[in-house]
N, C-alpha and C positions, 0 to 999 in steps of 0.2 A: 402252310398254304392257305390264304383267302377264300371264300366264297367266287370270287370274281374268277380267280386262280383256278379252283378246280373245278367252275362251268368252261372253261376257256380246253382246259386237258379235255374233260371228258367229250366236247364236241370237236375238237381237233380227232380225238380217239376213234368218235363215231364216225368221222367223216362227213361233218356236219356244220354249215355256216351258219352264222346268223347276225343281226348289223350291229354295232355298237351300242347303239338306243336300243335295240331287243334286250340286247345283254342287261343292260341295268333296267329295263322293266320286269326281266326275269326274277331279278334279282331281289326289286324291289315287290314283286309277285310272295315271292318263296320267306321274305322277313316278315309280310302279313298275316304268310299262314300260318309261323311259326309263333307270332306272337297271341293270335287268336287260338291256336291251338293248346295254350295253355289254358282256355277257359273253356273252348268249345269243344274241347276234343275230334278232332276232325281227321287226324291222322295218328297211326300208330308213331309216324319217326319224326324223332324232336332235336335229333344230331343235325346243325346246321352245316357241314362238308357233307352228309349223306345225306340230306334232303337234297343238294345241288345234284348228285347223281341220280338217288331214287326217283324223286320227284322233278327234275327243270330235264335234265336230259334223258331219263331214260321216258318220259312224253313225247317230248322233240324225234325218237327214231323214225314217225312213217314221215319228216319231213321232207325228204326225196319223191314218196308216192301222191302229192297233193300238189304236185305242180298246175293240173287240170282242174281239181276241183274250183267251184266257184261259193257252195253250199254243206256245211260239212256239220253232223247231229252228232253229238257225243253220249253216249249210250248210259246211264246209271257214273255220272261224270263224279260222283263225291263232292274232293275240295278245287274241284275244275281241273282236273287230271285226265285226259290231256288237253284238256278245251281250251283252257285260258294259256298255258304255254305256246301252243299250236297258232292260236289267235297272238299274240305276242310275233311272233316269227312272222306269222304271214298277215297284217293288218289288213290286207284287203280281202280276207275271207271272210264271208260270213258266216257267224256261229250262232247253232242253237246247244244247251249245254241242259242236260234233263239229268233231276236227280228227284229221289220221292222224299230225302231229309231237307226240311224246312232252313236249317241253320247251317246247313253246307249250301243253299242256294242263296239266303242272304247276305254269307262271306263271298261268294264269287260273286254278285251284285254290287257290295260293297270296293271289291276289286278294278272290277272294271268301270265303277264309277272317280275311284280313284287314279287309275292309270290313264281314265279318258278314253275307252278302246272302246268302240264304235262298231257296230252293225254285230255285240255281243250277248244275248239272250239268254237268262238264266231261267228254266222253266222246271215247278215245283209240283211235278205231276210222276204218276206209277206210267212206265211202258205201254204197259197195255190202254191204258186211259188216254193218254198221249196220241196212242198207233186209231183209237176210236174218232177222233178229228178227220174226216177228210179231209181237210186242206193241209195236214201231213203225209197224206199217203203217195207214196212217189215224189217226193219235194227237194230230197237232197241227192248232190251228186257225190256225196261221200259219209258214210256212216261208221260211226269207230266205237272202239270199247276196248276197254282197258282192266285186262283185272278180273272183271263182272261174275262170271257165271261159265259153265259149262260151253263147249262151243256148237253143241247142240241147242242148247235155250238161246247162245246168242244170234244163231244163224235163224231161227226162229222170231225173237225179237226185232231184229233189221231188216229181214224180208218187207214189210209194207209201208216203208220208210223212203226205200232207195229208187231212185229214175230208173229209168230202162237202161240209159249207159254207166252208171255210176257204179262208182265200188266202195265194199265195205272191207275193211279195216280189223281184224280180231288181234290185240294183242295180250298175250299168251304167255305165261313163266313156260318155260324150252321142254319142262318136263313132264307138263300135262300131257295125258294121252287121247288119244283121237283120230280117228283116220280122216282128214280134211274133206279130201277127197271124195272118198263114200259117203259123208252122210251130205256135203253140199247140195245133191240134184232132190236130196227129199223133203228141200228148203227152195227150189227152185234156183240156187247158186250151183258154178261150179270154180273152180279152186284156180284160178290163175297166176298165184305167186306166192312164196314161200321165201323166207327170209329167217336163220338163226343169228342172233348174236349173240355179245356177252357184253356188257355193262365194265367197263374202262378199270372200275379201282378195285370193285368192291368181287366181280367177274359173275355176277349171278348170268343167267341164261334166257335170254329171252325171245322170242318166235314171233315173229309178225306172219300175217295170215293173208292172203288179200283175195277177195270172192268178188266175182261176177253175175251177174242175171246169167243164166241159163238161156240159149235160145230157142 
């Protein structure tokens, strides 16, 4: 099976569209990173069928929950995981894509200058430096993270980020533990949806999260 072949399984698997021209900018996303990643080291997986799953669809899961958003920050993005896949699916969102390594922001730069993808931001700053901007504080109607960190430092981190109506996004391997719920209200969120799945080939586990402001 192709590249083409097993993003087409795993997002039929996940229950998940996306248009013809996504697909091959996906595609041709996932051959840049893999070819820079032999020099830049940017990600641990170098297997071209499991980067299609690791990396192009298992980013693409909260694409059901972003129907609303108009503004969407991706939290310590790396190699633009899930910024520039996400941006790919949905071109008419705008993305800000924040990482604090210098050479994982000049490959997502170089991406989306190459793909042509439009109202995409790659921003080479630490979180909390970032969160010190007022004109980010409350600015997006959706804030995501992938991977990152504890989901206590993430609920912490995206707290002065997100609008009044908007929601943030924690994606989660299935097995970390955590009470969602309990620690949400001592971050000003509280827990409005919950999502396990499992990744199509490979079956790893993984938890989408999804918080609210608190009223």
């Amino acid at each position: 099976m192709d590249e083409l072949g097993r993003l087409r399984r795993c997002l039929k698997d996940l229950g998940l569209e996306v248009s013809p021209d996504a697909e091959a900018q996906l595609l041709a996303f996932q051959r840049e990173l893999l070819a820079w990643n032999r020099k830049f080291n940017l990600t641990a997986i170098r297997d071209p069928l499991e980067s299609v799953e690791k990396h192009l669809a298992d980013s693409l899961t909260p694409l059901p929950l972003l129907r609303s958003a108009k503004r969407l920050l991706d939290l310590g993005s790396g190699a633009g995981l899930p910024a520039l896949p996400l941006k790919i699916a949905r071109p008419e969102l705008s993305v800000v894509s924040l990482d604090s390594q210098e050479k994982k922001i000049l490959f997502q730069r170089h991406v989306a200058r190459k793909l042509g993808l439009r109202d995409f931001h790659a921003v080479c700053a630490r979180i909390e430096d970032f969160a010190a901007d007022s004109a980010q504080r409350g600015a997006y109607s959706l804030v995501i993270a992938r991977a990152l960190a504890s989901l206590e430092q993430l609920l912490a981190w995206a707290a002065p980020f997100l609008a009044e109506d908007g929601r943030f996004i924690a994606m989660k391997a299935q097995e970390e533990d955590g009470d969602a719920a309990l620690l949400a209200p001592r971050f000003g969120f509280r827990l409005v949806g919950e999502e396990e799945l499992r990744l199509p080939v490979s079956g790893a586990r993984r938890r989408l999260q999804v918080f609210a402001p608190a009223p």
